[in-house]
VOPAGU-2260 file (C-alpha; in pm, 1 decimal, decimal comma):
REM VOPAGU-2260
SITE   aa  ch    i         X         Y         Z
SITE  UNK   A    0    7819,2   16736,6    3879,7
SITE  UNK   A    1    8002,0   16459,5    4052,6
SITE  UNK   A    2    8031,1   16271,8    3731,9
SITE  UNK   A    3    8222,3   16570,7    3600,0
SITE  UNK   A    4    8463,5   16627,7    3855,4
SITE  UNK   A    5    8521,8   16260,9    3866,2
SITE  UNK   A    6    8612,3   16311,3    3479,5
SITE  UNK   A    7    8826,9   16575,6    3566,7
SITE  UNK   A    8    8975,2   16412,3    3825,4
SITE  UNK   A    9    9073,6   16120,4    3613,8
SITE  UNK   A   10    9217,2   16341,9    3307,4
SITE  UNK   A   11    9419,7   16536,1    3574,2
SITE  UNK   A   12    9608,8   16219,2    3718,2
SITE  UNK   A   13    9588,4   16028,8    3375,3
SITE  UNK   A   14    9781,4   16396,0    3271,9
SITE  UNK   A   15   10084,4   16393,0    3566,1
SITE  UNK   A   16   10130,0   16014,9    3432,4
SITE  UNK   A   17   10211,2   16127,8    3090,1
SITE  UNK   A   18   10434,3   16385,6    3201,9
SITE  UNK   A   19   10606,7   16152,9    3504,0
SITE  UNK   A   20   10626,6   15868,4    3229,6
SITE  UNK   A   21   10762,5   16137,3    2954,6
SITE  UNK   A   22   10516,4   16026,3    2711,4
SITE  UNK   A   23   10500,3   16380,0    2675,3
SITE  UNK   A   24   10886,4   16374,4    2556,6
SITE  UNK   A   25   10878,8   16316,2    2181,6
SITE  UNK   A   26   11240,9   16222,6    2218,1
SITE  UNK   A   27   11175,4   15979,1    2447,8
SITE  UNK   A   28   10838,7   15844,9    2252,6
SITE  UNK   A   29   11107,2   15801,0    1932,6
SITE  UNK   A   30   11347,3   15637,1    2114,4
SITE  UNK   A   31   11117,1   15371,7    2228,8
SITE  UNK   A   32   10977,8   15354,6    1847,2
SITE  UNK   A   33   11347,8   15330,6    1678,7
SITE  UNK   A   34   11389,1   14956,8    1722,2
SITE  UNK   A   35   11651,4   14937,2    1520,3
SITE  UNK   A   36   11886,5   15221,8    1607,1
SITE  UNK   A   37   11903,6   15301,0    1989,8
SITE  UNK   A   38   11604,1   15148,0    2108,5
SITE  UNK   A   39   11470,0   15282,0    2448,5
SITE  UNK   A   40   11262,0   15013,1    2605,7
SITE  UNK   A   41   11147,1   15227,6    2909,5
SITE  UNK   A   42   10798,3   15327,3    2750,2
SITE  UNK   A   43   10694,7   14908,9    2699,7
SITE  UNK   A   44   10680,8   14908,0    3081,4
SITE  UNK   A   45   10489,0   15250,2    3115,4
SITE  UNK   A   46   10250,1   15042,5    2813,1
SITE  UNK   A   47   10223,0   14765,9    2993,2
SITE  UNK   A   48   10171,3   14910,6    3364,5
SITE  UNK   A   49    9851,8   15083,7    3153,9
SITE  UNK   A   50    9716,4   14748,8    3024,5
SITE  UNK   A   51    9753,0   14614,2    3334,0
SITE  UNK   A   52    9522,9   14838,9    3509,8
SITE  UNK   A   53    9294,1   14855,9    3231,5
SITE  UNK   A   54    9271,4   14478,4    3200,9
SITE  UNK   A   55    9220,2   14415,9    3557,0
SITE  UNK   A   56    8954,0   14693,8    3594,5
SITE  UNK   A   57    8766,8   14555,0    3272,8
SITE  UNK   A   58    8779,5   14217,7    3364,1
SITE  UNK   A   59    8618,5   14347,5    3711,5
SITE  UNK   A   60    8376,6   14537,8    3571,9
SITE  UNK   A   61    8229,2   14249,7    3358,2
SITE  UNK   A   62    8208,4   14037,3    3628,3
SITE  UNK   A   63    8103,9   14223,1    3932,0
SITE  UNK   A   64    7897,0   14522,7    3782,9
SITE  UNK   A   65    7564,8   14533,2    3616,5
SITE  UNK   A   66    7629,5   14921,9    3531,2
SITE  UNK   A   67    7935,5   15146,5    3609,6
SITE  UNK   A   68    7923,6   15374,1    3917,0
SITE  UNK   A   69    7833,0   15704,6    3750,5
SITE  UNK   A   70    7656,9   15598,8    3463,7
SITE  UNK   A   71    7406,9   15394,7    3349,7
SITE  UNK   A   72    7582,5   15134,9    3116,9
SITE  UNK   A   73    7934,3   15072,3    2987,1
SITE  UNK   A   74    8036,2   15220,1    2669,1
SITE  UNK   A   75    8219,9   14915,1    2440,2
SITE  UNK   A   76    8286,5   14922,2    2084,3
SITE  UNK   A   77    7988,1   14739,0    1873,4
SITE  UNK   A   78    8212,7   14519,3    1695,1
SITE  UNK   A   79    8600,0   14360,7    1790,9
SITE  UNK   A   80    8645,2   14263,4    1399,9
SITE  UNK   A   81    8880,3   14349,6    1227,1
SITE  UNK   A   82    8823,9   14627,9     875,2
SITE  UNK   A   83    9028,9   14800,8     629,7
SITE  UNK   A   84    8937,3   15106,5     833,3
SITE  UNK   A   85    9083,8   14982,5    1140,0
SITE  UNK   A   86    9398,8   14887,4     967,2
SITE  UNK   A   87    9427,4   15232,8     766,2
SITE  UNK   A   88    9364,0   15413,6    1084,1
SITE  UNK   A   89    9599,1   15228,9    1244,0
SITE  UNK   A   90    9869,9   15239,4    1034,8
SITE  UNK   A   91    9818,1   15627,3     972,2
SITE  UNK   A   92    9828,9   15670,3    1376,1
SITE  UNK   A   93   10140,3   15511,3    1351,3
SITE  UNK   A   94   10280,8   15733,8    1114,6
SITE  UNK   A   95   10194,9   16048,1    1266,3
SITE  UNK   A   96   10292,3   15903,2    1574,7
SITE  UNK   A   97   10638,7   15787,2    1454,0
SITE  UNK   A   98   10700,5   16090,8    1300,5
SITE  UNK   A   99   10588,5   16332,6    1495,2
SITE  UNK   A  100   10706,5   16175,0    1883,5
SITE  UNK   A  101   10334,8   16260,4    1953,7
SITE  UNK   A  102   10021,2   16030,1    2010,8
SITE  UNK   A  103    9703,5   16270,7    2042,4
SITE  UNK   A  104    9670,1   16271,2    2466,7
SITE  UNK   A  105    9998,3   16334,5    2498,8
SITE  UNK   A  106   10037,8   16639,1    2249,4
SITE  UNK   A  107    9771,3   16749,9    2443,8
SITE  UNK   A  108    9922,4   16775,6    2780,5
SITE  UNK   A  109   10207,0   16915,3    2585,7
SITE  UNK   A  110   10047,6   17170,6    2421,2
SITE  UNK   A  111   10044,4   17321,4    2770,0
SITE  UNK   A  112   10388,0   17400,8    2778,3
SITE  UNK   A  113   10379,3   17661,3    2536,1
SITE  UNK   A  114   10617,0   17428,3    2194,2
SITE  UNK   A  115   10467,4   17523,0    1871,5
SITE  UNK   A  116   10594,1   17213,3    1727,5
SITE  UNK   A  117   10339,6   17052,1    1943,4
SITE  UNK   A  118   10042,0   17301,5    1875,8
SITE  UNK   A  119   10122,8   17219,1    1477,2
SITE  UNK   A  120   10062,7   16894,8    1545,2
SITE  UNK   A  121    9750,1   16932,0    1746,6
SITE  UNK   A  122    9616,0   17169,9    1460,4
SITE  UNK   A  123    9730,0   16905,2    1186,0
SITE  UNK   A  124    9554,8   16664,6    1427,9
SITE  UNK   A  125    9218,0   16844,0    1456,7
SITE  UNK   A  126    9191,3   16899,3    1089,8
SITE  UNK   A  127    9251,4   16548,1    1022,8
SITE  UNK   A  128    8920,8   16509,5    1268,5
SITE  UNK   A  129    8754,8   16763,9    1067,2
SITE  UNK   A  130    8825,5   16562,0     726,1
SITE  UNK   A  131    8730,1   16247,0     885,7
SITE  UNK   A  132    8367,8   16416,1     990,4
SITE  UNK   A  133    8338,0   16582,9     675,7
SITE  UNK   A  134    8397,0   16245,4     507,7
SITE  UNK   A  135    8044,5   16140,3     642,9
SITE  UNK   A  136    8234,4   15802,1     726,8
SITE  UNK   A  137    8081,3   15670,6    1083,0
SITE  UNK   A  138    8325,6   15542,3    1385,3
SITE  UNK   A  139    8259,7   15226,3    1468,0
């Protein structure tokens, strides 16, 4: 039970972050993508605050714990190459994410504020998880 409320816990702050950091604001998340036009760099430091955390708490994990605190090993991807399926994911999260102003835990949050542009986009989202699955293809 504590390893659920601790999950909940974490999705609850990693939530008010999206929303303090207006990740949640597609206008904001397209005005940090249009490089070109009126850029809006503000989002590069909410990106790198992120990877900041992240890195420091992976690089003490690796070095200080044999297994994480409420389980009993660390989850890591099986392989850091690089495949066509990364790259066509990749470039199709763009996309959607370009066009859109939504990444998927962002929408989300959003969805909880009621915008039916947001709910089409977490429908569109789900069915592209449903085509993935019924591909048979395997994540990695």
């Amino acid at each position: 039970m504590n390893k659920i409320l601790f999950a909940f816990a974490c999705g609850v702050l990693f939530a008010i972050g999206l929303v303090v950091a207006q990740m949640t604001n597609p206008a904001k998340v397209v005005g940090f993508l249009d490089v070109t036009g009126a850029w809006d760099p503000s989002l590069a430091f909410v990106m790198g605050g992120a990877l900041t955390v992240f890195g420091f708490a992976y690089w003490s994990s690796q070095r200080k714990a044999a297994k994480p605190v409420l389980d009993d090993h660390f989850d890591a991807p099986p392989s850091r190459g690089i495949t066509w399926e990364l790259i066509a994911g990749s470039l199709l999260f763009g996309f959607g994410w370009g066009l859109s102003g939504f990444c998927p835990g962002p929408a989300l949050v959003s969805a909880g504020f009621g915008d039916v542009r947001v709910w089409i986009f977490v429908v569109a989202m789900a069915g592209g998880v449903v085509a993935f699955n019924l591909t048979g293809s395997k994540a990695r």
